[in-house]
C-alpha positions as CSV (number, residue, x, y, z in Angstrom):
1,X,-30.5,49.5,-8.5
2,X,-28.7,52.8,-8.9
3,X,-26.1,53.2,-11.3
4,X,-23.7,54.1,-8.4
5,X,-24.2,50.2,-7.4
6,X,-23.9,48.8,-10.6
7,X,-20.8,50.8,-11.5
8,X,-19.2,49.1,-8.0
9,X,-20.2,45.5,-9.0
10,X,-18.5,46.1,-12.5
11,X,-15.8,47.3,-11.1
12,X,-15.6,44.5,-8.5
13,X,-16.1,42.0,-11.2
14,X,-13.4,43.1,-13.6
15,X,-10.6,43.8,-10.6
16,X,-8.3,40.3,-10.9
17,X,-5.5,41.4,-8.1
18,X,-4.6,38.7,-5.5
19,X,-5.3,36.2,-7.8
20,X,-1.5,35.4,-8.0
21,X,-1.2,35.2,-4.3
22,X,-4.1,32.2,-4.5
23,X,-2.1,30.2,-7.5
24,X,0.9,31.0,-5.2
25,X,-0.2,29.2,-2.1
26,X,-1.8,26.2,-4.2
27,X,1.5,25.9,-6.0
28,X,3.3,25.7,-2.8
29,X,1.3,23.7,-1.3
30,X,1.7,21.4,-4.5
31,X,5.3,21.5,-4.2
32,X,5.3,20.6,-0.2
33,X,3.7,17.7,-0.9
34,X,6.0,16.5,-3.9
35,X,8.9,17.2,-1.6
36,X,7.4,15.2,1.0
37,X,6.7,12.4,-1.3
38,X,10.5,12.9,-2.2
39,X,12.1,12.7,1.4
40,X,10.3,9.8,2.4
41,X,10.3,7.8,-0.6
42,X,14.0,8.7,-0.9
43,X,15.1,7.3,2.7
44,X,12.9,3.8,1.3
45,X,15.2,3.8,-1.7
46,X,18.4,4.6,0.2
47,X,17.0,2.0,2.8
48,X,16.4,-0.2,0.4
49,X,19.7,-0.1,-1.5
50,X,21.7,-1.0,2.3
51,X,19.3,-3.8,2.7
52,X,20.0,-5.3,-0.6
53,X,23.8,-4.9,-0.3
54,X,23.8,-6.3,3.4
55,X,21.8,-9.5,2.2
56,X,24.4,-10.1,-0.6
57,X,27.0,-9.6,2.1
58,X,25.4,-12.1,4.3
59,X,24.8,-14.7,1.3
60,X,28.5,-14.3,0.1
61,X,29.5,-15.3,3.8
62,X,27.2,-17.9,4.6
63,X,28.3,-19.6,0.7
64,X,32.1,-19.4,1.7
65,X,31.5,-21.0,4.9
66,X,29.6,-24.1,3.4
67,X,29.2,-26.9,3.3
68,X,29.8,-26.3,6.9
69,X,26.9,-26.9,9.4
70,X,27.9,-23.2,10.7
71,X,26.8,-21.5,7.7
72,X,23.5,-20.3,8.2
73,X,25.5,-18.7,11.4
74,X,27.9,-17.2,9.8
75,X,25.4,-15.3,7.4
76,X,23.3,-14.2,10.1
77,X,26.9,-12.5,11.3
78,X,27.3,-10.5,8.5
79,X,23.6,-9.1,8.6
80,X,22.3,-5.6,8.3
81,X,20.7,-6.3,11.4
82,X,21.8,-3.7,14.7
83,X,24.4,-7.1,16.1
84,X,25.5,-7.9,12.2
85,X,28.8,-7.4,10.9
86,X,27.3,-4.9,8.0
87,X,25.0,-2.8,10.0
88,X,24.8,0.8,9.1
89,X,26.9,2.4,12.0
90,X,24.3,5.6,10.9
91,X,21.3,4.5,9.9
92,X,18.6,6.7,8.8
93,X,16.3,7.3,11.5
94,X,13.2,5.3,11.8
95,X,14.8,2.5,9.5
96,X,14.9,-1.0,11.8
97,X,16.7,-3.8,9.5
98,X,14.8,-7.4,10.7
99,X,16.6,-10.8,10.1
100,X,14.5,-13.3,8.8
101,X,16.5,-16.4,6.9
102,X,19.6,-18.1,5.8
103,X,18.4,-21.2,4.4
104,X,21.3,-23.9,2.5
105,X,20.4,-25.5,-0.6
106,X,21.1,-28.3,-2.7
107,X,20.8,-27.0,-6.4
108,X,20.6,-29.4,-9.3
109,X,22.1,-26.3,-11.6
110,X,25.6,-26.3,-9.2
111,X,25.9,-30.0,-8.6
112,X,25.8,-30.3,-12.3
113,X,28.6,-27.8,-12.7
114,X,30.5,-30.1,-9.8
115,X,29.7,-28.2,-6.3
116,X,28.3,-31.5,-5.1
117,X,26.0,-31.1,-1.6
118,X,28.4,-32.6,0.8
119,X,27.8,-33.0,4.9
120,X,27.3,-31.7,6.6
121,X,24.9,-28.9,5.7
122,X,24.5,-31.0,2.3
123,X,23.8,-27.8,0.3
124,X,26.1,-25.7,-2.2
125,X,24.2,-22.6,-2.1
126,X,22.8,-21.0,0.7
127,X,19.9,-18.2,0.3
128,X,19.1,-15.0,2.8
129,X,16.1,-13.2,3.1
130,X,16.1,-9.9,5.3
131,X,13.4,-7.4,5.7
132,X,13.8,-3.9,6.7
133,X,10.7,-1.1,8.2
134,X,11.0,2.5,7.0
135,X,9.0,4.8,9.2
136,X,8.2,7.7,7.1
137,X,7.4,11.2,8.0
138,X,4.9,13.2,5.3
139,X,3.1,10.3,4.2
140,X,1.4,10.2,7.4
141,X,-0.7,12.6,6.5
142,X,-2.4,10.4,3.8
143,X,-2.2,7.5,6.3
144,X,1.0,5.9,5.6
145,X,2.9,5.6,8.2
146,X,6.0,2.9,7.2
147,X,6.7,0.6,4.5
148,X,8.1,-3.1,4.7
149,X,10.8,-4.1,2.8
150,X,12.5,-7.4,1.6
151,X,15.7,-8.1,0.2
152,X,16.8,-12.0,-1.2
153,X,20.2,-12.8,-2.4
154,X,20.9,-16.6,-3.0
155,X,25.1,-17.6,-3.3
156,X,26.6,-20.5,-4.2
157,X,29.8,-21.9,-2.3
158,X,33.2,-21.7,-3.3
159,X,34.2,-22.6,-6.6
160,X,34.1,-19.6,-8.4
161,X,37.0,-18.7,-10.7
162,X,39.6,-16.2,-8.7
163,X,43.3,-14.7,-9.7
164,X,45.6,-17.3,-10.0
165,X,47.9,-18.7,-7.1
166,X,51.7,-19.8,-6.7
167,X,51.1,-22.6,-3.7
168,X,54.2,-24.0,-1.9
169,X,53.6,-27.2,-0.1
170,X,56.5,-27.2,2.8
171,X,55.7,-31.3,4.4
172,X,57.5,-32.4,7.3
173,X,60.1,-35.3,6.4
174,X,61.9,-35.4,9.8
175,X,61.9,-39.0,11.4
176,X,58.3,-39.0,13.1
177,X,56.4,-38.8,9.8
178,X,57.5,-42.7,9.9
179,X,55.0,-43.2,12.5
180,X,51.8,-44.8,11.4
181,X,49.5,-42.7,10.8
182,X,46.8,-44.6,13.1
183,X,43.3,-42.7,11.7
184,X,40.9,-45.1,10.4
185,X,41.0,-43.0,6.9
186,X,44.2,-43.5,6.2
187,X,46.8,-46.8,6.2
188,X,49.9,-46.2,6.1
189,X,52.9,-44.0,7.7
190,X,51.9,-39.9,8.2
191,X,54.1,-39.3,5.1
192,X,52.4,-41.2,2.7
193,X,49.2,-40.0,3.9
194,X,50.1,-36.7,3.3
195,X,51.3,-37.3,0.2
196,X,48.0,-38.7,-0.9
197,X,46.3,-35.3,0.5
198,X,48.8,-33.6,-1.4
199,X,47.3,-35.3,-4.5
200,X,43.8,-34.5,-4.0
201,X,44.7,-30.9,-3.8
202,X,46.7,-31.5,-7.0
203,X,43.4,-33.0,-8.2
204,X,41.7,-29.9,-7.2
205,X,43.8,-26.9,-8.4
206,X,43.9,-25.5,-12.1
207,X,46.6,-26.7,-14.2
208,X,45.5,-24.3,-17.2
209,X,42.2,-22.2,-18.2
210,X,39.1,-24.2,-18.2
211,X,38.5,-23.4,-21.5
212,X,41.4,-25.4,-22.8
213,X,40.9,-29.1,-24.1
214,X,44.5,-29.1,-23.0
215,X,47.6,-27.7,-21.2
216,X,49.5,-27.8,-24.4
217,X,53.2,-29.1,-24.7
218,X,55.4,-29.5,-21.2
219,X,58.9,-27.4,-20.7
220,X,60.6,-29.1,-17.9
221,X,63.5,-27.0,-15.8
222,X,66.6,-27.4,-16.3
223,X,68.8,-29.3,-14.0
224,X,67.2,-29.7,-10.7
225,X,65.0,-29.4,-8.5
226,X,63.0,-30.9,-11.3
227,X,59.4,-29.3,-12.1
228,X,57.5,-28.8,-15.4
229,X,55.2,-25.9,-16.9
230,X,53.0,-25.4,-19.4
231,X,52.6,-22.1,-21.5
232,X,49.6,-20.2,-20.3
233,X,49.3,-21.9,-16.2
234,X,47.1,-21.4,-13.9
235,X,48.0,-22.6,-10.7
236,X,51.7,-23.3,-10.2
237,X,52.9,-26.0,-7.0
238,X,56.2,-25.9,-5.6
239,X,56.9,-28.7,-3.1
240,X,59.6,-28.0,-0.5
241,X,60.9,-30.6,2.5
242,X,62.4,-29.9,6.1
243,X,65.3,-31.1,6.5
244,X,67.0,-29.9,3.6
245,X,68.6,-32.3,1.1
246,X,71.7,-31.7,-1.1
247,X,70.8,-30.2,-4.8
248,X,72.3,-32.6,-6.6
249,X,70.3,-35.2,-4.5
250,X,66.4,-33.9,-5.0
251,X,66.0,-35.9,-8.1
252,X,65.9,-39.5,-5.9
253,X,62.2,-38.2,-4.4
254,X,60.9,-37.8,-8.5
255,X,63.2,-40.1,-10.6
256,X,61.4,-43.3,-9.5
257,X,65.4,-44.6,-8.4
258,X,66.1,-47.0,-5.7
259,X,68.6,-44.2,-3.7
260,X,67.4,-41.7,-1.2
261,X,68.1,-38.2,-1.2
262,X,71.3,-37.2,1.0
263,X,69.7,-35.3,3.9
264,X,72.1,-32.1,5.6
265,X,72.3,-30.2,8.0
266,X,69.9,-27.5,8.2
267,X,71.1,-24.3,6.4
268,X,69.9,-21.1,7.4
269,X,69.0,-18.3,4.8
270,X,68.9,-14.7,6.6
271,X,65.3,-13.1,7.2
272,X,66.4,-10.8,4.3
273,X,67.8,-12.0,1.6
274,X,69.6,-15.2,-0.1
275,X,66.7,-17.3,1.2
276,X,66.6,-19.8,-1.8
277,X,70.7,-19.6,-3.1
278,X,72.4,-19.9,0.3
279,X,75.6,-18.5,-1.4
280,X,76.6,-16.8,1.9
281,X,77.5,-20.9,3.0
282,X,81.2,-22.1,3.7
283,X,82.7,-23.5,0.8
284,X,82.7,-27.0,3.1
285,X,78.8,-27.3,2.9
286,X,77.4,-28.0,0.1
287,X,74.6,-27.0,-2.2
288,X,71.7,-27.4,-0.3
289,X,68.5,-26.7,-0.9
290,X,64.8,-27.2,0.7
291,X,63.0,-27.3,-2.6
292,X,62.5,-30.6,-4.0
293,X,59.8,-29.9,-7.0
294,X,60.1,-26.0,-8.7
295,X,56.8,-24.4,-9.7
296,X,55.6,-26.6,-11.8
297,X,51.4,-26.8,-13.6
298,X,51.8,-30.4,-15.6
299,X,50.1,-32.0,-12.5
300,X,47.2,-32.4,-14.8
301,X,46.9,-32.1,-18.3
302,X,44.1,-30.2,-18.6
303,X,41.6,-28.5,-16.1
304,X,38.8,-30.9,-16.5
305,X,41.3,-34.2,-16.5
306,X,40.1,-36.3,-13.7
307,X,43.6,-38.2,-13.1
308,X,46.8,-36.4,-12.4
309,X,49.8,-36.8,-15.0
310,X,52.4,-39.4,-13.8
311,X,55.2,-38.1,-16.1
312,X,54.8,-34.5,-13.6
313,X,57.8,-34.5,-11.7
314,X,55.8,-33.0,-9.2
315,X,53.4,-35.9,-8.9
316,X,55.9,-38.7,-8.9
317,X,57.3,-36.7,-5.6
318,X,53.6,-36.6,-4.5
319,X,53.5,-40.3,-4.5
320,X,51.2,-40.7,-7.2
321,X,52.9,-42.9,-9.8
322,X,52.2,-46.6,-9.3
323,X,55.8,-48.1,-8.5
324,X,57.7,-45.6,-7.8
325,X,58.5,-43.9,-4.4
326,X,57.5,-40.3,-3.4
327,X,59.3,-37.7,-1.4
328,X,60.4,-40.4,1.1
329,X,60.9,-39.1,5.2
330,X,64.4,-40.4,6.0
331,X,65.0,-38.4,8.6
332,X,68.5,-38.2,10.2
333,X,68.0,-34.5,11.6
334,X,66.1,-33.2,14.0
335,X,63.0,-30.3,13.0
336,X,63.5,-26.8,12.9
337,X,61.6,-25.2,10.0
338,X,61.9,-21.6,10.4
339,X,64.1,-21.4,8.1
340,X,62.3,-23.6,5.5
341,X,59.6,-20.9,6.0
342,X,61.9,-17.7,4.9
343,X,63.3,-20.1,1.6
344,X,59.9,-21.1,0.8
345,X,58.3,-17.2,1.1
346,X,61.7,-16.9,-0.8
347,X,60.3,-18.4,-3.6
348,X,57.0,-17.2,-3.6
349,X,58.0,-14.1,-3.6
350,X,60.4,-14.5,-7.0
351,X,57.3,-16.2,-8.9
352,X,54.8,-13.7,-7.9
353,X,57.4,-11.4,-9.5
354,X,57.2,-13.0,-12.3
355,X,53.4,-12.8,-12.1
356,X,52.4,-9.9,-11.1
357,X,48.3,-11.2,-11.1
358,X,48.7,-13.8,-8.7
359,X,48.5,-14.7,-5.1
360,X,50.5,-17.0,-2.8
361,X,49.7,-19.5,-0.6
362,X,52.5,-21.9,1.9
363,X,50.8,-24.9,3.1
364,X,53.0,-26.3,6.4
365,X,52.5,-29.8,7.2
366,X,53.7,-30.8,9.6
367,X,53.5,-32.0,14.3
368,X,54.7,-28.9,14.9
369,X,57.7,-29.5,17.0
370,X,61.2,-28.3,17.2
371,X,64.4,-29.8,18.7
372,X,67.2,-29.3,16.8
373,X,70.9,-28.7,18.1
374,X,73.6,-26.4,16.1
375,X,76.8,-27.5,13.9
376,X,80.1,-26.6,15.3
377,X,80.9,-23.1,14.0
378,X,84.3,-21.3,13.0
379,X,83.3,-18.8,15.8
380,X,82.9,-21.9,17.9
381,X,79.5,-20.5,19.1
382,X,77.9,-24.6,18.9
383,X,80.0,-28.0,19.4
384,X,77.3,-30.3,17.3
385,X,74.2,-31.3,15.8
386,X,72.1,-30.1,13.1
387,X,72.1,-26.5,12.2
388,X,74.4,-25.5,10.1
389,X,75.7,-21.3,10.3
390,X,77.9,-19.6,8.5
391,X,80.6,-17.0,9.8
392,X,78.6,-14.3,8.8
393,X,75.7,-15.8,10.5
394,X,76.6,-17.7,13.6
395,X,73.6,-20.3,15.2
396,X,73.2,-18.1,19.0
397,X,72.4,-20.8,21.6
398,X,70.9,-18.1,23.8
399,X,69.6,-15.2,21.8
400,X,66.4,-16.7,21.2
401,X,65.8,-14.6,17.8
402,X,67.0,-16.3,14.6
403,X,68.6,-18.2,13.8
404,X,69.2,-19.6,17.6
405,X,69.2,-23.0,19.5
406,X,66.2,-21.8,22.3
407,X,62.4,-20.6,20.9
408,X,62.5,-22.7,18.0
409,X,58.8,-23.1,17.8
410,X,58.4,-19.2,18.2
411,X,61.2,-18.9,15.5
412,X,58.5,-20.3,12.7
413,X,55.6,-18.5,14.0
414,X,57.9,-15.0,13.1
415,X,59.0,-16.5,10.0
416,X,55.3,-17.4,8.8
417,X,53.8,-14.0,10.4
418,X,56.3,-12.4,8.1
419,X,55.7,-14.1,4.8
420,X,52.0,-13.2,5.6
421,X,53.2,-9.6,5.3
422,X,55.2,-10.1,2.0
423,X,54.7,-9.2,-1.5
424,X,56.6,-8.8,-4.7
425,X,57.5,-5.5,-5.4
426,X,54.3,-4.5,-8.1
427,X,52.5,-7.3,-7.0
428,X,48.4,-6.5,-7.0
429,X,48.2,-8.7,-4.1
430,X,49.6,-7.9,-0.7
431,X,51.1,-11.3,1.2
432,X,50.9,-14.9,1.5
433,X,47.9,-16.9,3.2
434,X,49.4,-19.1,5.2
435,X,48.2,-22.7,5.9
436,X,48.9,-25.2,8.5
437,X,48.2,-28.5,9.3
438,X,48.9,-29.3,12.3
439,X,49.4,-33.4,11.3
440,X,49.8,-35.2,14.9
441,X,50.8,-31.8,16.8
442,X,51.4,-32.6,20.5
443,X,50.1,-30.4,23.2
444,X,53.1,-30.7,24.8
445,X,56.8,-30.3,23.7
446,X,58.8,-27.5,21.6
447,X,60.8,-27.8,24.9
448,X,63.3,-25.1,23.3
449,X,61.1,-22.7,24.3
450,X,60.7,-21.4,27.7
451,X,60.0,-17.7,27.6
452,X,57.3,-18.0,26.7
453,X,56.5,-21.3,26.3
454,X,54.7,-23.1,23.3
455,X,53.5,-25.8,22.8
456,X,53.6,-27.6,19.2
457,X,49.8,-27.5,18.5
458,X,49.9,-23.9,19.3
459,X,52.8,-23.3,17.4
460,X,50.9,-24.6,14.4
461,X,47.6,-23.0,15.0
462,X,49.8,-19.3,15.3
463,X,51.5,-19.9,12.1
464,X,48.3,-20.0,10.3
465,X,47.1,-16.3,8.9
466,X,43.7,-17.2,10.7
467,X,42.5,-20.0,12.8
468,X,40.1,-21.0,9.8
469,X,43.6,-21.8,8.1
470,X,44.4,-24.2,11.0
471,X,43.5,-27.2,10.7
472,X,44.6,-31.1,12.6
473,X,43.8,-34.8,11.8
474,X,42.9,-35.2,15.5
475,X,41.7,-38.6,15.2
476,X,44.7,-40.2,14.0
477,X,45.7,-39.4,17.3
478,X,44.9,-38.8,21.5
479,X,46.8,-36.1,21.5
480,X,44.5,-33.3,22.6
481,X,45.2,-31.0,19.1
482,X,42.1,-29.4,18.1
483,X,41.3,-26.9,15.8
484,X,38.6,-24.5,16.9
485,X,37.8,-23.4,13.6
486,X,37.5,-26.6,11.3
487,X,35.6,-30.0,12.1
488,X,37.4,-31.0,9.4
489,X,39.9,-34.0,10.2
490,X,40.6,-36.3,7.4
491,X,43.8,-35.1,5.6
492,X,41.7,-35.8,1.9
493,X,39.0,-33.4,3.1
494,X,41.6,-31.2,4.2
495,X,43.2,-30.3,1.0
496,X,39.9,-30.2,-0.4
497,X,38.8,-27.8,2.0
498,X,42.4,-25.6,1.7
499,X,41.6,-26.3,-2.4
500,X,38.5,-24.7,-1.7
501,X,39.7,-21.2,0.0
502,X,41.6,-20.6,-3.5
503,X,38.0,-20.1,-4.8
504,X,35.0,-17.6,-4.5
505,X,31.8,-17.8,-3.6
506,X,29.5,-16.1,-6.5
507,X,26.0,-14.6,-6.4
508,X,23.5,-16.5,-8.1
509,X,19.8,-15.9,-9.5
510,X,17.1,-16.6,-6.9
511,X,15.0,-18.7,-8.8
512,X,18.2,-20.8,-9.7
513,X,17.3,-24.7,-9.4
């Protein structure tokens, strides 16, 4: 070999440029692949992260709705599947969300903490399985074309510890809650079977925290209407009557006397103020009120007491001390409750005031009809019967709007629409759930109202802030009043299932027995 040659293969050998440009591609094509792995494991992560968070959706649902058969329905509802209530309105592409279970169990660990497994799903927790496929993009090129994914949240039912509530309990004392009551769960007349529903809520509710041994010493109200609290409560229970009574008379529905509150004529607080006071009233009326019990938590002495406390005021008017009488229906009026709604939101509204943390909740018991006349007024607008005006505040016989003589029916369904819509000024909570019970409602009457008509059963079931707050003790009765929403119909299991709604469902651990 020449030295010419050997000097160009030296050369060649020692010359390094475009090395660079090699570590360069390999780099990059490092870094492509790492981005790749990024992007698609990425959308599996994010995919992941809404499949997780639509099952516990799903669970939470499905547990509030036990121990109703409909549960596993419910759940499947609120799915992250494309027809589920918490289906991504944009999902990643190439992400399909598959639903696979809702299964209700009985668990030993809950029926020891008292969620017993009642029918008729007999379960207290309920557990959801989805799956969701991720289609991926890069990873094809090694092979991979999706990945499966599967998300499990187990919930128990309600019973979970939530803000406290002020609960007013407005029951119908007009002359048909003599009746007999007529079911075969209850003996009786209607109003002493709803004051024994009235005590299983009672039995339900929280007097004081859990954590107490007890409620601690009583302070009673002064005066009346009667009522006691303790220092630190929990959940306080007003109980309030249509028609009203005179104040100086509540005391005869607690006091465990022979004599009978004197019933009056209805009064009517405005729609904006002096609901509870009625001070706009003539000098000739007097103080009335619709509130038999104040807010009272001595129902119980503690949280975990299993019998109520028969020196409570509010239990005595409940019917629950042996030998004495309750909140007795005497009648003497005819029904017209609208304005027993506004006093009643009234008075939720000045205790969540007080209580800035809690929520309210009106319970109306009652058939649902209205057919009371008007008082003779100084404007002369009425010439008798039972609601009583003022001059500032005549009773219209035509207006329709309150307070009037015609649309009584629709007159409460606008009063308890607008409690629903209420809240103490500060108050963390925005309006009152209302409740009804629609207690021997008739499909037919409220004959006060013609344009449109109404009938009492639909009156109820409107009042209510959702139809799975309406609920009827159809079999008591043929009269045709059904509630769409609840199969529940004996008045005990309806205040347990009310009781229930002030409490939470709670996510559990899976592998919870």
């Amino acid at each position: 070999m020449n030295q010419h040659n050997k000097s160009f293969l030296r050369r060649a050998h020692k010359d390094q440029r475009g090395q660079t440009l090699a570590m360069v591609l390999v780099m990059m094509v490092m870094l492509l692949a790492f981005s790749a792995i990024v992007v698609d494991f990425g959308r599996v992560y994010i995919a992941y992260q809404q499949l997780q968070a639509s099952t516990d959706a799903a669970a939470l649902a499905g547990a509030a709705a036990l121990p109703k058969s409909t549960a596993t329905a419910v759940a499947q509802s609120y799915g992250g599947a494309s027809t589920g209530k918490n289906a991504n309105p944009n999902p990643y592409s190439g992400v399909t969300v598959k639903w696979v279970s809702a299964t209700p169990l009985c668990l030993k660990t809950l029926t020891g903490e008292g969620l017993a497994c009642v029918a008729p799903a007999n379960a207290n927790a309920i557990q959801v399985v989805q799956q969701a496929t991720v289609y991926l993009t890069f990873a094809q090129l090694a092979g991979a074309n999706s990945v499966t994914l599967t998300a499990t949240s187990t919930a128990s039912m309600r019973g979970a510890a939530r803000a406290p509530y002020n609960v007013v309990i407005l029951l119908d004392s007009t002359r048909s809650m003599t009746d007999s009551d007529g079911g075969s769960n209850c003996s009786g007349s209607r109003e002493s079977c709803a004051l024994a529903g009235i005590q299983v809520l009672l039995q339900d509710l929280s007097p004081c925290a859990a954590s107490l041994s007890s409620c601690g010493a009583v302070t009673t109200y002064p005066g009346s209407p009667g009522g006691g609290y303790v220092t630190s409560p929990v959940d306080q229970v007003s109980l309030l009557t249509f028609p009203a009574v005179t104040s100086a008379t509540t005391p005869d529905d607690y006091n465990c006397g022979s004599s009978s509150p004197t019933i009056e004529p209805y009064p009517l607080p405005t729609s904006a103020s002096g609901y509870a006071t009625y001070s706009n009233l003539p000098a000739s009326i007097p103080a009335t009120t619709y509130q038999i019990v104040n807010f009272s938590s001595d129902y119980r002495t503690s949280d975990t007491a299993t019998s109520l406390n028969t020196s409570s005021d509010l239990v005595i008017a409940a019917n629950g001390k042996t030998g004495c009488t309750g909140l007795q229906a005497i009648g003497g009026q005819g029904t017209y409750y609208a304005g027993a709604i506004y006093s009643a939101e009234n008075l939720l509204l000045a205790q969540q005031a007080k209580n800035l943390n809690t929520q309210n909740a009106l319970i109306i018991i009652s058939d649902g009809d209205a057919n009371a006349t008007c008082k003779t007024q100084a404007s002369g607008a009425c010439t008798s019967g039972e609601l009583e005006g003022n001059a500032a505040e005549p009773v219209s016989t035509t207006s329709g709007v309150y307070p009037s003589t015609v649309q009584q029916c629709h007159q409460a369904v606008t009063a308890s629409q607008w409690a629903a819509n209420q809240s103490a000024v500060g108050a963390i909570v925005k309006g009152t759930t209302v409740y009804t019970v629609g207690y021997g409602a008739e499909s037919s009457g409220c004959t006060t109202d013609t344009n449109p008509t109404i009938t009492p059963c639909q009156a109820m079931q409107q009042m209510a802030s959702s139809p799975a707050y309406f609920f009827t003790d159809y079999t008591s009765s043929t009269n045709g009043c059904v509630s769409a929403s609840q199969t529940t119909t004996n008045l005990d299991q309806i205040f347990t299932e009310i009781a229930n709604y002030f409490t939470v469902a709670r996510l559990i651990p899976n592998n919870t027995t």
